[in-house]
C-alpha positions as CSV (number, residue, x, y, z in Angstrom):
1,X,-35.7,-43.5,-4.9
2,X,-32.0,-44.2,-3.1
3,X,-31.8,-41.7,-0.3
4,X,-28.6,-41.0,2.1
5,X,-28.0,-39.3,5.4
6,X,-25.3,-36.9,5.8
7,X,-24.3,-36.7,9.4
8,X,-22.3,-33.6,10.4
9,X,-20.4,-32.6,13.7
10,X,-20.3,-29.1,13.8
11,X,-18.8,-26.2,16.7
12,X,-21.7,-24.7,19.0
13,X,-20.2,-21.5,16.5
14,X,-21.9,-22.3,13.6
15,X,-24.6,-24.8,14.8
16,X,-27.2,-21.8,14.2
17,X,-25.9,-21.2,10.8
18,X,-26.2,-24.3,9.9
19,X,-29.3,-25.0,10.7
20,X,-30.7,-21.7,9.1
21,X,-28.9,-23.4,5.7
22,X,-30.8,-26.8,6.6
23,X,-33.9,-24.7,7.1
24,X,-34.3,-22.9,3.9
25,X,-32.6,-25.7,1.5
26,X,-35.2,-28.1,-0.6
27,X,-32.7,-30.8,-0.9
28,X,-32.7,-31.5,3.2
29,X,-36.2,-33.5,3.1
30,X,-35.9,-34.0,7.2
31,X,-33.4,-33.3,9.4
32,X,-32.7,-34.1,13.5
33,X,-29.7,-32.4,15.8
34,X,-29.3,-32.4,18.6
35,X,-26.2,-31.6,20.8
36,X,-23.5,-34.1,21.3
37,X,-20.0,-34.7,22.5
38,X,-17.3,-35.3,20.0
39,X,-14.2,-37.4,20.9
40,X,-11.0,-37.9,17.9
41,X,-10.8,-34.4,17.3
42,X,-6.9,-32.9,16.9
43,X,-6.0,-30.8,19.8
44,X,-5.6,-27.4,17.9
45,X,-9.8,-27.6,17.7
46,X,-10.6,-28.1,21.3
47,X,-10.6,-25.2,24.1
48,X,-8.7,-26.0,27.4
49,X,-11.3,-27.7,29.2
50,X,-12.0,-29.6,26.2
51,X,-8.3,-31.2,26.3
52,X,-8.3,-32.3,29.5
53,X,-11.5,-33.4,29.6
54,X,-10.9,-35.2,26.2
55,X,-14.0,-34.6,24.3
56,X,-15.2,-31.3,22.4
57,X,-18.9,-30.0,22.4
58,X,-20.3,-30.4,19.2
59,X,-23.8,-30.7,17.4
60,X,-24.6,-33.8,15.4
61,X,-26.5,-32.7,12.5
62,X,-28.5,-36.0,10.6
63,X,-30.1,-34.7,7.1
64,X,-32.0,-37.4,5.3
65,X,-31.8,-36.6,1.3
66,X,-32.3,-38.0,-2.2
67,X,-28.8,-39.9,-3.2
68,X,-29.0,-37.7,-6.4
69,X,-28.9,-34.5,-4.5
70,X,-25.3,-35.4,-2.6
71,X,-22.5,-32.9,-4.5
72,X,-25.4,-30.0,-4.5
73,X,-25.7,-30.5,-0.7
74,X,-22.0,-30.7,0.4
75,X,-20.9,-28.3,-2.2
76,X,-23.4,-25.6,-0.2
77,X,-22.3,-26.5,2.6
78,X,-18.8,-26.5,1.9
79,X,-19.1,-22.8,0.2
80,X,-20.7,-21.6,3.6
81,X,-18.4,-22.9,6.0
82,X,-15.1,-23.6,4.9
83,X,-12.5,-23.6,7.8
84,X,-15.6,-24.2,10.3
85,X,-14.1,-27.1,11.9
86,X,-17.0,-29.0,10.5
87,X,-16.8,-33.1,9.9
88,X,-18.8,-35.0,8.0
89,X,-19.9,-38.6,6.9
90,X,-22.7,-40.1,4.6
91,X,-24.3,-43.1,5.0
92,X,-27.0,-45.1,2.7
93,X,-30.7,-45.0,3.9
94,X,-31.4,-48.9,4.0
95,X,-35.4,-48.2,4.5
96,X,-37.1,-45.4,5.5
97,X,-40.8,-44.5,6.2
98,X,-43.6,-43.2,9.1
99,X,-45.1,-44.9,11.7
100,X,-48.8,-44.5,11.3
């Protein structure tokens, strides 16, 4: 089985909402976040303190899921929060398992 990780950056706004959506879907097999600071971002996104300070306050979002599963997952999450402000990338799973 060829899984991936989808990492997401996404506003303190949403991070709730998001995580419900995480929650309650069968294609997120495990999932971590945990808050974050996110540099790169265009100007028009951040608040005033986040421009001078440089950096915007985001949640970083890792879900670990079959590679099968991949349009399913980002179409959800695309129908639920387009024009969130939220970015994305997906990376393969080179090994995976549990510590026993």
């Amino acid at each position: 089985m060829s899984e991936l990780c989808l990492t997401l950056l996404c506003p303190p706004a949403v991070e709730e909402k998001l995580l419900d959506l995480l929650l309650l879907s069968p294609k997120a097999t495990i999932f971590t976040s945990a808050p974050t600071a996110a540099h790169g971002l265009a100007h028009e996104y951040l608040d005033q303190m986040e421009q001078v300070l440089g950096r915007a306050r985001a949640t970083a979002v890792q879900v670990i899921f079959d590679a099968a599963d991949k349009m399913h997952l980002l179409d959800t999450i695309r129908l639920q929060f387009s024009g969130a402000g939220i970015r994305y990338w997906v990376t393969p799973v080179m090994e995976a398992g549990e510590i026993a």
